[in-house]
PyMOL Python script that loads the backbone (N, CA, C, O; Angstrom):
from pymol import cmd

cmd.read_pdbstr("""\
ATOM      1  N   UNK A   1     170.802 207.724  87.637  1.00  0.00           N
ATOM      2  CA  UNK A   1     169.356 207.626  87.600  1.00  0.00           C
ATOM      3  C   UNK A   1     168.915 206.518  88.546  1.00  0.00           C
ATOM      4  O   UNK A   1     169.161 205.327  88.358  1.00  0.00           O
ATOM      5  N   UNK A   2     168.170 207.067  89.690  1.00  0.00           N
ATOM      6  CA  UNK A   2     167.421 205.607  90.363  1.00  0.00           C
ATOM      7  C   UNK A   2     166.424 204.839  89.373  1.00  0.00           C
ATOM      8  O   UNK A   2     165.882 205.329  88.382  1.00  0.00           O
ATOM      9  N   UNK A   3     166.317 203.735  89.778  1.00  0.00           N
ATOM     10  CA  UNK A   3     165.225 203.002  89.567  1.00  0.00           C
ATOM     11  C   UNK A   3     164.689 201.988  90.306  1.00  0.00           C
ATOM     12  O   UNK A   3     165.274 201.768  91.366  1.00  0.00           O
ATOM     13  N   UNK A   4     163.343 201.020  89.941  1.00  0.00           N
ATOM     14  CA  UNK A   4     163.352 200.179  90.398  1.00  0.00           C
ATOM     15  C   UNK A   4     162.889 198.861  89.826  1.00  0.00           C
ATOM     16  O   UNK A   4     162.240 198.855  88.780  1.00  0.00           O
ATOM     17  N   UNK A   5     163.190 197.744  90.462  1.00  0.00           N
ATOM     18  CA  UNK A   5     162.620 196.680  89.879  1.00  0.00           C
ATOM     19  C   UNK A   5     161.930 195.643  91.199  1.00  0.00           C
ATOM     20  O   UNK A   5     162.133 195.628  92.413  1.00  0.00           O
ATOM     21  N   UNK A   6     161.290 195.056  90.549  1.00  0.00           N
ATOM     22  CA  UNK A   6     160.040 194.306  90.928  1.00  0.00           C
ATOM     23  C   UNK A   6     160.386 192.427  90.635  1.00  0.00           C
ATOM     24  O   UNK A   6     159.766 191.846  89.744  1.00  0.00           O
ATOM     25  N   UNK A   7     161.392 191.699  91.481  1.00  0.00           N
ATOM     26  CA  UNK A   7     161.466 190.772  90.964  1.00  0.00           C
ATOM     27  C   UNK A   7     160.996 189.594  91.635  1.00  0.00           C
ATOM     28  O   UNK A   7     160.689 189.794  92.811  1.00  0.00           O
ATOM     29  N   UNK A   8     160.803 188.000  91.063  1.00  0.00           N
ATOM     30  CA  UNK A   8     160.039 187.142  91.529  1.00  0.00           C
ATOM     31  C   UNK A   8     161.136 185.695  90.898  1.00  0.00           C
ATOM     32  O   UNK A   8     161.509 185.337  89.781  1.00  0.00           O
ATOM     33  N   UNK A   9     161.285 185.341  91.897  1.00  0.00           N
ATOM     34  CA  UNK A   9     162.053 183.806  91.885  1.00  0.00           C
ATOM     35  C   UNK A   9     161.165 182.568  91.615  1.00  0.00           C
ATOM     36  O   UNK A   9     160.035 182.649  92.098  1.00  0.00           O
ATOM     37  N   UNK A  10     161.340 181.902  91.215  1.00  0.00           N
ATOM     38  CA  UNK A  10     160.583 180.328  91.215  1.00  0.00           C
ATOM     39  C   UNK A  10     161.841 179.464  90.950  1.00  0.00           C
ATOM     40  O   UNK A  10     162.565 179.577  89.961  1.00  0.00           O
ATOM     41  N   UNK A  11     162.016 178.510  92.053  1.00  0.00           N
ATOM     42  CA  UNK A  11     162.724 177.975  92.224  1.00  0.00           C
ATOM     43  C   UNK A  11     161.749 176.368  91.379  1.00  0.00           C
ATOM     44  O   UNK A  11     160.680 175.999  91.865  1.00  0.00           O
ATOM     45  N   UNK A  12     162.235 175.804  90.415  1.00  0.00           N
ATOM     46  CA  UNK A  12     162.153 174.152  89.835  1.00  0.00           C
ATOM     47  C   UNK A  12     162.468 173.441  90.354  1.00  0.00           C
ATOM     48  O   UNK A  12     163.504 173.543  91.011  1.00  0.00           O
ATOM     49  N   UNK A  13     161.630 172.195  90.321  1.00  0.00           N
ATOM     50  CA  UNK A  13     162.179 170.804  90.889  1.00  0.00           C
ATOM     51  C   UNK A  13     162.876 170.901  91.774  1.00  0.00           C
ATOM     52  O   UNK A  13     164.061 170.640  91.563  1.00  0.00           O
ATOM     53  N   UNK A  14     162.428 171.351  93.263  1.00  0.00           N
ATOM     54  CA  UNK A  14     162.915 171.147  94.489  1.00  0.00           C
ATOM     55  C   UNK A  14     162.329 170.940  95.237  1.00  0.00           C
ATOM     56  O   UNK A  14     161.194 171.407  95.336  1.00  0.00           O
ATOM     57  N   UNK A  15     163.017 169.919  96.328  1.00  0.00           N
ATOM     58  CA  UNK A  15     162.202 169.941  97.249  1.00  0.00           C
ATOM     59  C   UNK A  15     161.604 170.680  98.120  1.00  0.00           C
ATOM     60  O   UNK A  15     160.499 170.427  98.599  1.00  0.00           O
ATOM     61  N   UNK A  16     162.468 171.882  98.447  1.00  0.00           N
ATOM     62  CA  UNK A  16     161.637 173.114  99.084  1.00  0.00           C
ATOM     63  C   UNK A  16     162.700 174.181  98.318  1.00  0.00           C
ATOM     64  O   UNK A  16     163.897 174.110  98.040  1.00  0.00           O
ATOM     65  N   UNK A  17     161.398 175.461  98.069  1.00  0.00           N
ATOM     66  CA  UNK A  17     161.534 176.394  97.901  1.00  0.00           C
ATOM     67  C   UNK A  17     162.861 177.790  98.858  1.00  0.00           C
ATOM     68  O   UNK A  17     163.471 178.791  98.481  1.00  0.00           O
ATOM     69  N   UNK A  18     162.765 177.259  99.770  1.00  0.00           N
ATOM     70  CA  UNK A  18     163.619 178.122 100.519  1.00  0.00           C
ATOM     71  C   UNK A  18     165.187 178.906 100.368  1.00  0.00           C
ATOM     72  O   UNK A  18     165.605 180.060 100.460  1.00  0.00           O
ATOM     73  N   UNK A  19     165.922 177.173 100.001  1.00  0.00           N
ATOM     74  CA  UNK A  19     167.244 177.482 100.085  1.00  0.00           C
ATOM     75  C   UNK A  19     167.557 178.759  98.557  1.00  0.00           C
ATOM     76  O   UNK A  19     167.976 179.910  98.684  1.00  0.00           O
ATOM     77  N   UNK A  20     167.205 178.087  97.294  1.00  0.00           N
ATOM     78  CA  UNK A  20     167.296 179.071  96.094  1.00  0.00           C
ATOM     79  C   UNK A  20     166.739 180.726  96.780  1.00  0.00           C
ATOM     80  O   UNK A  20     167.301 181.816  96.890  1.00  0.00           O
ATOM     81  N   UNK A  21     165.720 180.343  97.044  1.00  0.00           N
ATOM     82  CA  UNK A  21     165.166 181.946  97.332  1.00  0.00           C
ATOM     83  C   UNK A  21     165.894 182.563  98.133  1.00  0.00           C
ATOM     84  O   UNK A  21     165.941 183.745  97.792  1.00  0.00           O
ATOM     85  N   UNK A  22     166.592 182.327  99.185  1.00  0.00           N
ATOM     86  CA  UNK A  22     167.666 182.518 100.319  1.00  0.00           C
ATOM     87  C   UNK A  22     168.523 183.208  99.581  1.00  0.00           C
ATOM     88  O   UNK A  22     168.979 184.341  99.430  1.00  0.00           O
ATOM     89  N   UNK A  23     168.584 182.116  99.170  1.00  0.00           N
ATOM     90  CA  UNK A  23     170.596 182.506  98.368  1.00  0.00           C
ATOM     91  C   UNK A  23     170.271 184.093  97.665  1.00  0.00           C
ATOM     92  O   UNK A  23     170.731 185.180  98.013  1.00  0.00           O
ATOM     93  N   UNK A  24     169.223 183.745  96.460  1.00  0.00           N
ATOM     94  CA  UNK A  24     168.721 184.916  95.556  1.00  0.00           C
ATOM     95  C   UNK A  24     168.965 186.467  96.777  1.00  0.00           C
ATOM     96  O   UNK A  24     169.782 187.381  96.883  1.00  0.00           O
ATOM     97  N   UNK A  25     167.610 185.976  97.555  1.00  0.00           N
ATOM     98  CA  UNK A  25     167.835 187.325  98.730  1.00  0.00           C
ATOM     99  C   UNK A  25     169.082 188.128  98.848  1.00  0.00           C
ATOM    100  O   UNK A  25     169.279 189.323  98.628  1.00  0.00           O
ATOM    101  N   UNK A  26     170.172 186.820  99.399  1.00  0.00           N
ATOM    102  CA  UNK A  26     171.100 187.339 100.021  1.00  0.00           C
ATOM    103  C   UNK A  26     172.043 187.529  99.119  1.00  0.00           C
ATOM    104  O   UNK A  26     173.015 188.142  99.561  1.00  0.00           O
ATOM    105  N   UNK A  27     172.096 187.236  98.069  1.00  0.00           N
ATOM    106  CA  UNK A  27     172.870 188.192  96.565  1.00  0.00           C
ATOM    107  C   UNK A  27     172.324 189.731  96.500  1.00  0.00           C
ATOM    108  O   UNK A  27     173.213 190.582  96.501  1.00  0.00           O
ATOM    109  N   UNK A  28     171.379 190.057  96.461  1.00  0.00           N
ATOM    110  CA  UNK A  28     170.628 191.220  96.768  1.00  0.00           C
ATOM    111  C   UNK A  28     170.913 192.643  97.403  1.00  0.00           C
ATOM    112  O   UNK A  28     170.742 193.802  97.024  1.00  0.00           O
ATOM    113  N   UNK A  29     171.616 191.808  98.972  1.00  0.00           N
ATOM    114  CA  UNK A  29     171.689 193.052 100.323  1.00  0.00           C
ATOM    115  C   UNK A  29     172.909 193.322  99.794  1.00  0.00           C
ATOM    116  O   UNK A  29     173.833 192.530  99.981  1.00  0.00           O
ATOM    117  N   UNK A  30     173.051 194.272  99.191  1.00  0.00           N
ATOM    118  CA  UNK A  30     174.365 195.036  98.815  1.00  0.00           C
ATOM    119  C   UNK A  30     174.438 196.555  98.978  1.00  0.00           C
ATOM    120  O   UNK A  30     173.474 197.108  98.448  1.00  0.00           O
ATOM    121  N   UNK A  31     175.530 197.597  99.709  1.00  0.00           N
ATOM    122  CA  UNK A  31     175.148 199.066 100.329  1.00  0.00           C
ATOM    123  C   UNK A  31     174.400 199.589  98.658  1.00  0.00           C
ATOM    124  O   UNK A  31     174.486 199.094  97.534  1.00  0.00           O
ATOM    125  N   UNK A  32     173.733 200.713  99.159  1.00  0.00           N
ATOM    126  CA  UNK A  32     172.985 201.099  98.589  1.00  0.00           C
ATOM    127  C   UNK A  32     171.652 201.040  97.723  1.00  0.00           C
ATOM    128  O   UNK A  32     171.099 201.858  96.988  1.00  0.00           O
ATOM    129  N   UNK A  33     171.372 199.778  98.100  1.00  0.00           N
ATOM    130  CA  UNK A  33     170.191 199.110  97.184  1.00  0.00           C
ATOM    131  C   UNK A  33     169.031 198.931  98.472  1.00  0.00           C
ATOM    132  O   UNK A  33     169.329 198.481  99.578  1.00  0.00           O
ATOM    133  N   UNK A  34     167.724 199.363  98.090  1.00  0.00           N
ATOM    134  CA  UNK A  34     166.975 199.277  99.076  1.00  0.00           C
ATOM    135  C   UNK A  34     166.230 198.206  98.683  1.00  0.00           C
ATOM    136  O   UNK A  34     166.268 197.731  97.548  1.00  0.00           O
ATOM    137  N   UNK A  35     165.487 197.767  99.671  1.00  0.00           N
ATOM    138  CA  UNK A  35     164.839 195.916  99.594  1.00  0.00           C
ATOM    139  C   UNK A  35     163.132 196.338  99.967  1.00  0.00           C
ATOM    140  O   UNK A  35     162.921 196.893 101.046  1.00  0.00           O
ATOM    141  N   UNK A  36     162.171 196.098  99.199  1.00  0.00           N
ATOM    142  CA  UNK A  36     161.261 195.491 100.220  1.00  0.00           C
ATOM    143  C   UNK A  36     160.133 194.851  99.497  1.00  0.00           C
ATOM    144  O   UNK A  36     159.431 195.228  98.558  1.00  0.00           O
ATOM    145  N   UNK A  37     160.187 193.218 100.582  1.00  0.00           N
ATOM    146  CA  UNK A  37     159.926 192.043 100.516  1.00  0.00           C
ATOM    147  C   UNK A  37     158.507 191.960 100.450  1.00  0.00           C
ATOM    148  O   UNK A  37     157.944 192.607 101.333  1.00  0.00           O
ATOM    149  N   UNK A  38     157.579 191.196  99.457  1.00  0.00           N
ATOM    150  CA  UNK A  38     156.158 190.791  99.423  1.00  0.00           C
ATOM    151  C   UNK A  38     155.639 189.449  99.283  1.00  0.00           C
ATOM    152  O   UNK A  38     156.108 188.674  98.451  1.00  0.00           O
ATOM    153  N   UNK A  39     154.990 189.238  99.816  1.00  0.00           N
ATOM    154  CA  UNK A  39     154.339 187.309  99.350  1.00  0.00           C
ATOM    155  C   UNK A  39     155.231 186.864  98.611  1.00  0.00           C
ATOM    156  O   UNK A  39     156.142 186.060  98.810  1.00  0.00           O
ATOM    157  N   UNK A  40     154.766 187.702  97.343  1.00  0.00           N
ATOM    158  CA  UNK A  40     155.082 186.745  96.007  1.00  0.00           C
ATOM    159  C   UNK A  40     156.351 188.035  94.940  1.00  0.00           C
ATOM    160  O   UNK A  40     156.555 187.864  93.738  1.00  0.00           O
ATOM    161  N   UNK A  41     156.909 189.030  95.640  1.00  0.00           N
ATOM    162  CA  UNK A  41     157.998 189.483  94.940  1.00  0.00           C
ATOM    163  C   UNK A  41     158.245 190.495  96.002  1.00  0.00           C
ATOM    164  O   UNK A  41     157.468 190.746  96.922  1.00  0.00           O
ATOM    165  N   UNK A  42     159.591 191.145  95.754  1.00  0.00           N
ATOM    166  CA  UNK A  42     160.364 191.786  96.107  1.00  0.00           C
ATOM    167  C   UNK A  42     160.606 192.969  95.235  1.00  0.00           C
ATOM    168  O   UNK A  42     160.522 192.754  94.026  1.00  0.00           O
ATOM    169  N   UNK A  43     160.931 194.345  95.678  1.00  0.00           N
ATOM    170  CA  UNK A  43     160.919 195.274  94.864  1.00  0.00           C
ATOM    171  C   UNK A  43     162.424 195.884  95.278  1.00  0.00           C
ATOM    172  O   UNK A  43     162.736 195.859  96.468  1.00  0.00           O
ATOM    173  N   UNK A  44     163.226 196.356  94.425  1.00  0.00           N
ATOM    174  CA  UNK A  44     164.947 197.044  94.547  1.00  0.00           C
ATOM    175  C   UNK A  44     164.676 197.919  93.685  1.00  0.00           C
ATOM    176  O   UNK A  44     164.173 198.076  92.572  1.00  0.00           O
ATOM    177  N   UNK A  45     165.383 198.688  94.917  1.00  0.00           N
ATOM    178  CA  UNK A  45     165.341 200.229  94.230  1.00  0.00           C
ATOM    179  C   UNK A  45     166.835 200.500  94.751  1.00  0.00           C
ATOM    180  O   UNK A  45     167.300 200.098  95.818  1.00  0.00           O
ATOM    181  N   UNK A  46     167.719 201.535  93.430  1.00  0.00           N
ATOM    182  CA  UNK A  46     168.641 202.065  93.790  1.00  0.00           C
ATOM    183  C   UNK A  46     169.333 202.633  92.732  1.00  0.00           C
ATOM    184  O   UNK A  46     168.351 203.077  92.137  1.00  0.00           O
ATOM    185  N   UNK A  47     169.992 202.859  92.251  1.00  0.00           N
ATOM    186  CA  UNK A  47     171.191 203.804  91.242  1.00  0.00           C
ATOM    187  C   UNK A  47     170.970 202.842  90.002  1.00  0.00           C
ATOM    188  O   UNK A  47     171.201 201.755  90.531  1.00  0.00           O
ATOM    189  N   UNK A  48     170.753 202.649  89.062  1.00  0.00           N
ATOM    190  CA  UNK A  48     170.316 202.195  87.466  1.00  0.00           C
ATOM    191  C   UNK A  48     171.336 200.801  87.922  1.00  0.00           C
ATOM    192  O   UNK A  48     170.851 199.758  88.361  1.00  0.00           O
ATOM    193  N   UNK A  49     172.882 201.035  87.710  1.00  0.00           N
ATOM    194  CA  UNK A  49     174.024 200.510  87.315  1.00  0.00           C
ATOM    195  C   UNK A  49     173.735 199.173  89.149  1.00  0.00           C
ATOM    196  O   UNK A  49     173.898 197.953  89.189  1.00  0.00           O
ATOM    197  N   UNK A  50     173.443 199.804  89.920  1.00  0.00           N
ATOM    198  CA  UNK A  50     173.632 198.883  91.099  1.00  0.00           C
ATOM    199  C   UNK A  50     172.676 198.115  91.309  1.00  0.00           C
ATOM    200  O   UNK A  50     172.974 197.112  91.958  1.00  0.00           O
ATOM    201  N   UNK A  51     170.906 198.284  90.783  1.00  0.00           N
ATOM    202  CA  UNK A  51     170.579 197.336  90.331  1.00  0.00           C
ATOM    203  C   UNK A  51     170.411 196.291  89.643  1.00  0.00           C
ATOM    204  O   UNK A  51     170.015 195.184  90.008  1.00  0.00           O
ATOM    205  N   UNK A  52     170.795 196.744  88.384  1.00  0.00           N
ATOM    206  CA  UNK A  52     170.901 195.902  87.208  1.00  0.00           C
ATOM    207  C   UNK A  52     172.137 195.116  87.850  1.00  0.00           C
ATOM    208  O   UNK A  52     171.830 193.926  87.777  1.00  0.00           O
ATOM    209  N   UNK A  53     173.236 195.224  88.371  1.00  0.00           N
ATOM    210  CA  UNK A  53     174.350 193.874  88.710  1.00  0.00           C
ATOM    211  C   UNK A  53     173.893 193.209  89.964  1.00  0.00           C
ATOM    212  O   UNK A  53     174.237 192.072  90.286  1.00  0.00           O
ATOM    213  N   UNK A  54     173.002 194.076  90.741  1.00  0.00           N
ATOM    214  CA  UNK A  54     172.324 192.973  91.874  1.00  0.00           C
ATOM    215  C   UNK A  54     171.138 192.128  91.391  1.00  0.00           C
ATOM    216  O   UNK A  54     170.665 191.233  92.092  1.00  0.00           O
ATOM    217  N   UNK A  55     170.766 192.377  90.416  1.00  0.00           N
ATOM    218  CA  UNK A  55     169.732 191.142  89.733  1.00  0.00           C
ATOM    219  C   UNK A  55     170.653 190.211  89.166  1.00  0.00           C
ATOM    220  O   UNK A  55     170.444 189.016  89.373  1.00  0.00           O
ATOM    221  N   UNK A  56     171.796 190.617  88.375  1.00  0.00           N
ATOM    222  CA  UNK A  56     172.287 189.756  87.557  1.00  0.00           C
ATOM    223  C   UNK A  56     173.228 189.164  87.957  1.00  0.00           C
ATOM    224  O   UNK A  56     173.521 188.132  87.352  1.00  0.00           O
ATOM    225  N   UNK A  57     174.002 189.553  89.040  1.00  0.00           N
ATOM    226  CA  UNK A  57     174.919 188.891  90.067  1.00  0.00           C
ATOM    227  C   UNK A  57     174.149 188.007  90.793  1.00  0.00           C
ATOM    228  O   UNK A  57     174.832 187.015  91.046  1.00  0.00           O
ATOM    229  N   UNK A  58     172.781 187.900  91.346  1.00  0.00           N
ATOM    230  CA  UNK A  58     172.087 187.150  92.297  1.00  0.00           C
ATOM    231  C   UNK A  58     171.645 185.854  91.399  1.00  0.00           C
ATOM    232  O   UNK A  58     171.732 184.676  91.744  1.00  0.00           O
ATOM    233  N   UNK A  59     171.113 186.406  90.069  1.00  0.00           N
ATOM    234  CA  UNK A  59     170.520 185.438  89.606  1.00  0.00           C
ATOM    235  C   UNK A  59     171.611 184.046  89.316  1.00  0.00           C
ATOM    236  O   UNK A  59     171.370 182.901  89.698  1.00  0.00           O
ATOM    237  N   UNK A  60     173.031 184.549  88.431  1.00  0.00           N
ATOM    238  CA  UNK A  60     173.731 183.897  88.528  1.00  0.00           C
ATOM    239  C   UNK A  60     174.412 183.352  89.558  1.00  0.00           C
ATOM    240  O   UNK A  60     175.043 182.351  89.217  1.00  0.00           O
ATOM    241  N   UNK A  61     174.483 183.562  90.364  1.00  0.00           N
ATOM    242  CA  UNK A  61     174.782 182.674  91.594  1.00  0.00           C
ATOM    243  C   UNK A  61     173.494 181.641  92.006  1.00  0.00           C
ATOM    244  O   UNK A  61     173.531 180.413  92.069  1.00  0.00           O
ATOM    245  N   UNK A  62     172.295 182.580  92.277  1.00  0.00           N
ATOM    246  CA  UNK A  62     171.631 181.097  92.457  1.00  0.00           C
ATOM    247  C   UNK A  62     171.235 179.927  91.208  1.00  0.00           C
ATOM    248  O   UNK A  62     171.098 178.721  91.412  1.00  0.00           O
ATOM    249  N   UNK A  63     171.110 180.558  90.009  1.00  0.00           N
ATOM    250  CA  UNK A  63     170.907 179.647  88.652  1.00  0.00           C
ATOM    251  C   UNK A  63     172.518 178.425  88.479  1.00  0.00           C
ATOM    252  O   UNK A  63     172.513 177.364  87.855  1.00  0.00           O
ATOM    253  N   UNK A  64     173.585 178.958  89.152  1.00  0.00           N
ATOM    254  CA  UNK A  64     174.102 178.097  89.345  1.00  0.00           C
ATOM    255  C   UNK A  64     174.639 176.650  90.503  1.00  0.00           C
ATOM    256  O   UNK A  64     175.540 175.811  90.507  1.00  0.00           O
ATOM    257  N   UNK A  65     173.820 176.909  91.116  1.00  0.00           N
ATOM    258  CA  UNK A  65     173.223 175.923  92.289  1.00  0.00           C
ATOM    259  C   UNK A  65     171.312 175.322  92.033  1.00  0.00           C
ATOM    260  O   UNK A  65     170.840 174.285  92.499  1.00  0.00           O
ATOM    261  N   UNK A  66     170.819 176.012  91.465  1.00  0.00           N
ATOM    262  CA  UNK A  66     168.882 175.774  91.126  1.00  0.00           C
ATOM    263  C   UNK A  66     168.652 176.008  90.295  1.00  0.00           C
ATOM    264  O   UNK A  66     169.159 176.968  89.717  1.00  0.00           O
ATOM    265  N   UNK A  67     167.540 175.063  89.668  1.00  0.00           N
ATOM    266  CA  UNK A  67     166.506 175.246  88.241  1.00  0.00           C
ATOM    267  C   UNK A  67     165.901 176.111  88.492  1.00  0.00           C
ATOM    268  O   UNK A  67     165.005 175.719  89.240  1.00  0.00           O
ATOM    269  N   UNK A  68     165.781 177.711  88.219  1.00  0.00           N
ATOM    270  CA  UNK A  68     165.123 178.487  88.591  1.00  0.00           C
ATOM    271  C   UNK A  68     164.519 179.098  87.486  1.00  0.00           C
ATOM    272  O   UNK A  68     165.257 178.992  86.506  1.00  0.00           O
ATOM    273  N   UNK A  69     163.219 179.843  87.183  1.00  0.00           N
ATOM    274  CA  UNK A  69     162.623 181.129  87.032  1.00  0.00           C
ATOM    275  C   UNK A  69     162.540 182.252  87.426  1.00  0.00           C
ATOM    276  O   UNK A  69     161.647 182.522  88.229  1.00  0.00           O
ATOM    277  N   UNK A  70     163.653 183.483  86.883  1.00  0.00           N
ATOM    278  CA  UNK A  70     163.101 184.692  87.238  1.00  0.00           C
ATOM    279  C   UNK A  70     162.616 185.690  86.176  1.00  0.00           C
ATOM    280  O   UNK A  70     162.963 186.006  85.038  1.00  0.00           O
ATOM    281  N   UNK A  71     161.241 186.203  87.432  1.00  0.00           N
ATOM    282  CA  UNK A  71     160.728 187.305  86.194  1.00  0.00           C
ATOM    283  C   UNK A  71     161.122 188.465  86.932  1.00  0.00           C
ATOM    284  O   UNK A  71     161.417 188.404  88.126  1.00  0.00           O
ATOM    285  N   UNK A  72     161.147 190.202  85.828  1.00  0.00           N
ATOM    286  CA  UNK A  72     161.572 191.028  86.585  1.00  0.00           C
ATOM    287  C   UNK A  72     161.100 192.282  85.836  1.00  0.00           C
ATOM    288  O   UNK A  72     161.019 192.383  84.612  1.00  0.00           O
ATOM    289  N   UNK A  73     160.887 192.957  86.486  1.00  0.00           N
ATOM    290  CA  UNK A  73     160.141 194.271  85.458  1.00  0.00           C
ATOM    291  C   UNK A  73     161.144 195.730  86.143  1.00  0.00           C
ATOM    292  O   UNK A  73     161.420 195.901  87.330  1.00  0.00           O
ATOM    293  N   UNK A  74     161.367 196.246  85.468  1.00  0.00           N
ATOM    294  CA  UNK A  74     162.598 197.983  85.393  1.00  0.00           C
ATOM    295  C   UNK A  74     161.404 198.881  85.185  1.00  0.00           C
ATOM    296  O   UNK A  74     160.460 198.730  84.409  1.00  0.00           O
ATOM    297  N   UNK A  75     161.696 200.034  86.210  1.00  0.00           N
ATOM    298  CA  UNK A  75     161.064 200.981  85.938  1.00  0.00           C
ATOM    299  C   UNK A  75     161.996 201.899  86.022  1.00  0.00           C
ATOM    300  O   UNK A  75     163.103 201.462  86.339  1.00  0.00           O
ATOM    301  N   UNK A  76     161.887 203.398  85.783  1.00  0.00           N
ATOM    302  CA  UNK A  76     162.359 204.550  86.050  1.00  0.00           C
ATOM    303  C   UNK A  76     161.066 205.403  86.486  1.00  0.00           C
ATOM    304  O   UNK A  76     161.128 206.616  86.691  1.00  0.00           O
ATOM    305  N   UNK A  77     160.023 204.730  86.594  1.00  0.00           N
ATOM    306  CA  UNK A  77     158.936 205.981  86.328  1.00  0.00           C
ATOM    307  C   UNK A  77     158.059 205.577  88.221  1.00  0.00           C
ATOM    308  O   UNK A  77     157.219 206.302  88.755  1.00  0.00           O
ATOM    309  N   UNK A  78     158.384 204.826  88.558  1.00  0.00           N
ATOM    310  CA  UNK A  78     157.753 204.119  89.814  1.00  0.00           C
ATOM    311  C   UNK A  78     158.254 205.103  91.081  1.00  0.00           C
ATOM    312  O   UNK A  78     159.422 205.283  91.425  1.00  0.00           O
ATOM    313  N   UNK A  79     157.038 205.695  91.684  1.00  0.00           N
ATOM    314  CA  UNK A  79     157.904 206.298  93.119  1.00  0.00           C
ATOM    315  C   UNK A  79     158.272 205.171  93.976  1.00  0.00           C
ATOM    316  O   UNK A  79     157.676 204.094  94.000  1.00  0.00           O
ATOM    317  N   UNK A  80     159.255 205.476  94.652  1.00  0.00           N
ATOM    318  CA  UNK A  80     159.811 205.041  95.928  1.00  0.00           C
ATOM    319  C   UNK A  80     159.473 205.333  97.494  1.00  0.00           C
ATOM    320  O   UNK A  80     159.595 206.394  98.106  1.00  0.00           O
ATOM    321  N   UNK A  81     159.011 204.065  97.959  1.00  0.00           N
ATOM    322  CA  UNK A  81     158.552 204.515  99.392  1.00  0.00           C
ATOM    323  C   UNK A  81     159.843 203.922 100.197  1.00  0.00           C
ATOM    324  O   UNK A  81     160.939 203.660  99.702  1.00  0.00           O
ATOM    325  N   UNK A  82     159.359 203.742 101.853  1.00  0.00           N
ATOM    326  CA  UNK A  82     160.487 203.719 102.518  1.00  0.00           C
ATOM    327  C   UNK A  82     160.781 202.170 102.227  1.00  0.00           C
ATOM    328  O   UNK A  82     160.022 201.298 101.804  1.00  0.00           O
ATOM    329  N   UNK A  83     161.884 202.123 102.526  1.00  0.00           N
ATOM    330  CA  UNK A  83     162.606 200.793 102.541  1.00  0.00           C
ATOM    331  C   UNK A  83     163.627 200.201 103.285  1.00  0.00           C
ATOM    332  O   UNK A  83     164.502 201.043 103.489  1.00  0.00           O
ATOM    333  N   UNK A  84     163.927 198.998 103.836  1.00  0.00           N
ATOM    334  CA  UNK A  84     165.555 198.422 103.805  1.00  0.00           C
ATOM    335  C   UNK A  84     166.699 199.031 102.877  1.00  0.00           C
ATOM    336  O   UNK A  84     166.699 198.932 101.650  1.00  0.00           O
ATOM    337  N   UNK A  85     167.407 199.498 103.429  1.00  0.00           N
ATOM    338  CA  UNK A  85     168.932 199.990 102.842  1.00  0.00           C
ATOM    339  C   UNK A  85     169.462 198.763 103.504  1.00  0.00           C
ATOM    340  O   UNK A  85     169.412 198.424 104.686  1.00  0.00           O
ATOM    341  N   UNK A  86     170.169 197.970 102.090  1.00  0.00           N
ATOM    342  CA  UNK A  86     171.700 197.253 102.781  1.00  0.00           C
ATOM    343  C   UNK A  86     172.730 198.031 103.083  1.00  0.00           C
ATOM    344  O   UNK A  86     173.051 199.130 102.630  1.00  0.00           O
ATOM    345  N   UNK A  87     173.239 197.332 103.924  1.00  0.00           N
ATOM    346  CA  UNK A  87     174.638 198.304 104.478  1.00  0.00           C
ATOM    347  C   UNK A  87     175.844 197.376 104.017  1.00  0.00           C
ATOM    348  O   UNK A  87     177.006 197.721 104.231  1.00  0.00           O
TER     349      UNK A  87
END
""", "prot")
cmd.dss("prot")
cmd.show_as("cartoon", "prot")
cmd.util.cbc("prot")
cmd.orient("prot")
């Protein structure tokens, strides 16, 4: 089953925002998961099972380097437009 999710980082008590959000990103680009990037969130779409471990693989990697906040919302019901495919 595809799906997608809609997620948003807040990186705590840092001096800049960048590096956490970086890292988060680049936990993310994994084949088959499509990416695309907004102001204030990012939306992944791809196979149920390959999203859910690219949120939860990313988050834990960056939650273990940054005080972070993430929020994240799952759909199954959301169409899909075009996107970034990681390779």
């Amino acid at each position: 089953m595809n799906i997608q999710a809609e997620v948003s980082l807040y990186p705590l008590r840092e001096p800049s925002l960048t590096p956490a959000i970086d890292a988060f990103m680049e936990g993310l680009r994994r084949p088959g998961i499509c990416l695309r990037s907004g102001a204030m969130s990012t939306v992944i779409s791809g196979e149920r099972q390959a999203v859910f471990e690219a949120v939860a693989d990313s988050f834990a990697r960056v939650a273990d380097e940054h005080q972070v906040v993430l929020t994240v919302k799952y759909s199954n019901a959301c169409p899909t437009d075009s996107c970034e495919v990681a390779k």
